[in-house]
ZAMAR-477676 format. One record per residue (C-alpha): z, x, y; residue in three letters. Coordinates in Angstrom, 1 decimal, always signed. Layout:
// ZAMAR-477676
<r w="Z" u="X" v="Y" r="ala"/>
...
END
This chain:
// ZAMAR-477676
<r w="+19.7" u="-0.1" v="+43.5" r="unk"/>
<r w="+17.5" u="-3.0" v="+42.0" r="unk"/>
<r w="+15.1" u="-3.7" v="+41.2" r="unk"/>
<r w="+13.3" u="-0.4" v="+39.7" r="unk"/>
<r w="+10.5" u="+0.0" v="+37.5" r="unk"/>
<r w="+11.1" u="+2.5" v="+34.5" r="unk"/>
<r w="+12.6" u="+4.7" v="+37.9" r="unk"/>
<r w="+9.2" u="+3.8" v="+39.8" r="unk"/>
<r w="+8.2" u="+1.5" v="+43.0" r="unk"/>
<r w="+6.6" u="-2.1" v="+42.3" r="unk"/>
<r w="+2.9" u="-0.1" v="+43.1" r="unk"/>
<r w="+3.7" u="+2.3" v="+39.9" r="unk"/>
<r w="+4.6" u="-1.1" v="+37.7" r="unk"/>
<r w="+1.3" u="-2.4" v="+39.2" r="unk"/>
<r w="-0.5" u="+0.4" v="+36.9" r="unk"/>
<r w="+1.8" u="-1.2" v="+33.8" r="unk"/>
<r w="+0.6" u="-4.8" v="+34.5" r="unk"/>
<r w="-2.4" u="-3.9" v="+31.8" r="unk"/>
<r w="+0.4" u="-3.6" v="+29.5" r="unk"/>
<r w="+1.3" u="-7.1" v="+29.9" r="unk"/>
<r w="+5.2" u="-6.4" v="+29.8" r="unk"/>
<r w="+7.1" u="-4.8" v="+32.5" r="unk"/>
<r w="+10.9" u="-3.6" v="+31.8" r="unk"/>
<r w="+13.0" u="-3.9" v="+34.9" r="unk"/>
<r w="+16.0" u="-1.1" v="+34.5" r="unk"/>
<r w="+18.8" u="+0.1" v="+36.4" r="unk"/>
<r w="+22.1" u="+1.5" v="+35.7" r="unk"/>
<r w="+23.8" u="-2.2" v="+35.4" r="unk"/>
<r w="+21.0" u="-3.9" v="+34.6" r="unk"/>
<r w="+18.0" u="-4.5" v="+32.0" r="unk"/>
<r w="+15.5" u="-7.2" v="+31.6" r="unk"/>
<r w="+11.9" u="-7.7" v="+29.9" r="unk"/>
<r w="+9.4" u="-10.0" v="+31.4" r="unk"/>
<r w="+6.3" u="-10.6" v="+29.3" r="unk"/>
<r w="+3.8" u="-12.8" v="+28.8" r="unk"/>
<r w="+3.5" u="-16.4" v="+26.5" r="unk"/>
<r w="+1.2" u="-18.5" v="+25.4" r="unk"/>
<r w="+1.6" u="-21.5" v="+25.6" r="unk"/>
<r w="-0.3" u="-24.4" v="+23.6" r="unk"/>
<r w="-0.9" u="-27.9" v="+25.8" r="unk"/>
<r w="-3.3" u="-30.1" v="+23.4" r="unk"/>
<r w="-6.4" u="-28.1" v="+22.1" r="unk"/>
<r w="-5.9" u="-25.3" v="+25.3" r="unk"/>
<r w="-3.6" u="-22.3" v="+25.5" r="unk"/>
<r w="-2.3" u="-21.3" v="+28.9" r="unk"/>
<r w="-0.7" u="-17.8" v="+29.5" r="unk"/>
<r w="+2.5" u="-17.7" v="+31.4" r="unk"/>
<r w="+5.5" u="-15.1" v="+32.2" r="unk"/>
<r w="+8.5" u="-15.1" v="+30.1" r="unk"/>
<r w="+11.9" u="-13.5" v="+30.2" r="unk"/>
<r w="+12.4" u="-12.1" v="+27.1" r="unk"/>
<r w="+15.6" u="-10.6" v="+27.8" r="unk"/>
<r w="+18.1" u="-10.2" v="+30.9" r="unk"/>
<r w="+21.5" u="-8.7" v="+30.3" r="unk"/>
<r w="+24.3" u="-7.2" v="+32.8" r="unk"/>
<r w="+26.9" u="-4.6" v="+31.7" r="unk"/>
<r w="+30.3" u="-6.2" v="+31.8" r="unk"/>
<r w="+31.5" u="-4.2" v="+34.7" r="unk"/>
<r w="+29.0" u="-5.6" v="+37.4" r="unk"/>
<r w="+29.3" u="-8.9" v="+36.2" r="unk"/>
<r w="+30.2" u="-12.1" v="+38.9" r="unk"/>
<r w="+28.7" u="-9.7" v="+41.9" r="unk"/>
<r w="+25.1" u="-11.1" v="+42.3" r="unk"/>
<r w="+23.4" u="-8.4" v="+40.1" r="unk"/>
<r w="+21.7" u="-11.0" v="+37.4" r="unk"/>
<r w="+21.0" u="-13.2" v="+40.6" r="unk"/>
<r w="+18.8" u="-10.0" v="+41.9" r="unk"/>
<r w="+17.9" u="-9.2" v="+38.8" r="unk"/>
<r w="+16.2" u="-12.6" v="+37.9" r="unk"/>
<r w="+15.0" u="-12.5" v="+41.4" r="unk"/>
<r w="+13.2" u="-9.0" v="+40.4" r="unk"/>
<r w="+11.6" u="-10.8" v="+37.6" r="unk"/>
<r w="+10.4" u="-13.5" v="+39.5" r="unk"/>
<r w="+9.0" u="-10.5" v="+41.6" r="unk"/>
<r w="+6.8" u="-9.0" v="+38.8" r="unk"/>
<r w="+6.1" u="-12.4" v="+37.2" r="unk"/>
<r w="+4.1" u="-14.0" v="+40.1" r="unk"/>
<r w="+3.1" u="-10.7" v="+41.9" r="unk"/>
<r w="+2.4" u="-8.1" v="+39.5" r="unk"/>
<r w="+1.7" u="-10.4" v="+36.4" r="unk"/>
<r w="+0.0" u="-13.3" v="+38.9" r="unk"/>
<r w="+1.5" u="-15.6" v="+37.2" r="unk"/>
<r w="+2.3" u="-19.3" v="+38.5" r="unk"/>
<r w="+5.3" u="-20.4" v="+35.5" r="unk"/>
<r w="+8.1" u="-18.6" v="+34.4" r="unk"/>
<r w="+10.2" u="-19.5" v="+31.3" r="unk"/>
<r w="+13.0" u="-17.9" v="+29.8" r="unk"/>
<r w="+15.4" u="-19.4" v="+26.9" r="unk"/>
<r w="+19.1" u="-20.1" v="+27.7" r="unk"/>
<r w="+21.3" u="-19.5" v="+24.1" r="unk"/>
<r w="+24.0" u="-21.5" v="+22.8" r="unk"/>
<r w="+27.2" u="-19.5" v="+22.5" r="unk"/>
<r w="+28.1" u="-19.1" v="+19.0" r="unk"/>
<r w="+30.9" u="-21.8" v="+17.6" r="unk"/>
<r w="+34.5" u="-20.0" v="+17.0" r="unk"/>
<r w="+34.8" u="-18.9" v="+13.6" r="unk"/>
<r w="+36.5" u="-21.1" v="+11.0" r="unk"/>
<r w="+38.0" u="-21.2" v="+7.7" r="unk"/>
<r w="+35.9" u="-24.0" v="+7.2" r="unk"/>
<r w="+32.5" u="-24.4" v="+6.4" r="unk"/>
<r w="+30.1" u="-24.8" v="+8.7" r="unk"/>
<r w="+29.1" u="-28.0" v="+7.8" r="unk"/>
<r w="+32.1" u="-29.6" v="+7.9" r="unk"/>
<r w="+33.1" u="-27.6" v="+11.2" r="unk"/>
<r w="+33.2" u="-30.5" v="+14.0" r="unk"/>
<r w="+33.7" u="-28.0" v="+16.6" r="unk"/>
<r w="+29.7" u="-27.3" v="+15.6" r="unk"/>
<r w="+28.6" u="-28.3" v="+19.1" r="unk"/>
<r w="+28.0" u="-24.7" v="+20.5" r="unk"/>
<r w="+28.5" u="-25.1" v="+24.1" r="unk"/>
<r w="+25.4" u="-23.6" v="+26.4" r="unk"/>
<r w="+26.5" u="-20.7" v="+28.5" r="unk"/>
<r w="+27.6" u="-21.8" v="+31.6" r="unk"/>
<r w="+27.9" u="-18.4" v="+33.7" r="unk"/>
<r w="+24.1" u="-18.0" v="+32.9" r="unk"/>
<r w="+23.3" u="-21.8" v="+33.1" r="unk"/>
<r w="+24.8" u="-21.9" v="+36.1" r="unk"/>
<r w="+22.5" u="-19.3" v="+37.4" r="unk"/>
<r w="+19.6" u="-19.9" v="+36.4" r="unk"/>
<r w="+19.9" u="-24.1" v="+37.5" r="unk"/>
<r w="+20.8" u="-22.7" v="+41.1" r="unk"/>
<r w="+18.2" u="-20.1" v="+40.8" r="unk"/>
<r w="+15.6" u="-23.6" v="+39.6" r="unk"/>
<r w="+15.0" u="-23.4" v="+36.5" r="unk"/>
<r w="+14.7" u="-26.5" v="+35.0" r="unk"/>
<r w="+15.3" u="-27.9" v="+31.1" r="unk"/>
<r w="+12.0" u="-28.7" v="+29.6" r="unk"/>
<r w="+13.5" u="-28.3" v="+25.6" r="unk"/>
<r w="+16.1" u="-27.5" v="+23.5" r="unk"/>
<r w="+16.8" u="-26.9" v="+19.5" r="unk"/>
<r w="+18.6" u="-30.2" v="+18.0" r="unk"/>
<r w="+22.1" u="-29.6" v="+17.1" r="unk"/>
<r w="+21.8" u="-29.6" v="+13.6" r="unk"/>
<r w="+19.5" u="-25.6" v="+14.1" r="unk"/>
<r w="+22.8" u="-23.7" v="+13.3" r="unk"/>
<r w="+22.9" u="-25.2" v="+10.4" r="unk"/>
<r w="+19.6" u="-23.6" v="+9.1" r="unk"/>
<r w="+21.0" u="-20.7" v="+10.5" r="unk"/>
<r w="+19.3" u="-19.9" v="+13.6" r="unk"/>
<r w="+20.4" u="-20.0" v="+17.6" r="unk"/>
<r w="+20.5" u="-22.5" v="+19.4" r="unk"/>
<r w="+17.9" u="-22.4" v="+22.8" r="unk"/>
<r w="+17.4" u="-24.5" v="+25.3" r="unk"/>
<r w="+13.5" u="-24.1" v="+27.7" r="unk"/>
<r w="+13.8" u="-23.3" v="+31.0" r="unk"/>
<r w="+11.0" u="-23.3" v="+33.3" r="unk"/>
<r w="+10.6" u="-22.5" v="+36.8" r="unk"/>
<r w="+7.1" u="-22.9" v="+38.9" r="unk"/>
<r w="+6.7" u="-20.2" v="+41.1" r="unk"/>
<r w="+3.7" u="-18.6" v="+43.1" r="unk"/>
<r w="+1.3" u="-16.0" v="+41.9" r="unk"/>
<r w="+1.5" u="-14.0" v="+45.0" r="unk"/>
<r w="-0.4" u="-10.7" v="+45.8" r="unk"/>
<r w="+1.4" u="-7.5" v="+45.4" r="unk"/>
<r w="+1.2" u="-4.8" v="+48.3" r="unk"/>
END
């Protein structure tokens, strides 16, 4: 069942590595892992980043996003080589008001605890998050996560 490749083994997704992006499919589950740059001082650093992971509603609570992330750790360190992983963890949208936003005090947007939850078991870590006055520009709020893990070899 998981992980697959675009319907291929880990030695076909070794050929998509060039690519820099791998899409990890199946029927319950999707993610993106791709690469970032990331800017310490006057250096840039490449590292893998989950763009994306979602589960359909049905598979939910049965340990499919646990494998799934798992998958991605797979391809991150052994396909990608890399050594971090990031990903960002969203604030859920506040319930919808009458009143402004602004004046909303309900405006805290609570993180997601389900996926929280997993990825802090999983251990990721918080390295930063958007200030609580972001919604009010408009955008999501995100908190960092990063994980070390090890570039291994693939087989």
């Amino acid at each position: 069942m998981l992980p697959y490749f675009h319907g291929r083994d880990l030695r076909a997704a070794q050929l998509l590595k060039y690519r820099r992006q791998l899409f990890l499919e199946a029927p319950e589950a999707l993610a993106w892992v791709g690469p970032l740059e990331k800017t310490t001082g006057t250096s840039a650093q490449r590292c893998g980043y989950l763009c994306n992971m979602a589960v359909a509603p049905d598979f939910r609570r049965r340990g499919v996003a646990s494998r799934l992330l798992e998958a991605a750790e797979e391809v991150a360190g052994g396909v990608m080589r890399e050594r971090d992983l990031y990903l960002h963890l969203r604030f859920k949208p506040p319930l919808h008001t009458n009143r402004p936003n602004h004046l909303n005090r309900s405006n805290r947007q609570p993180q997601d605890k389900e996926a929280a939850g997993l990825y802090e078991s999983s251990g990721f870590r918080p390295r930063a998050a958007h200030l609580p006055i972001v919604p009010l520009l408009g955008l999501q709020r995100m908190k960092l996560m990063h994980k070390s893990i090890s570039a291994r070899r693939s087989a």
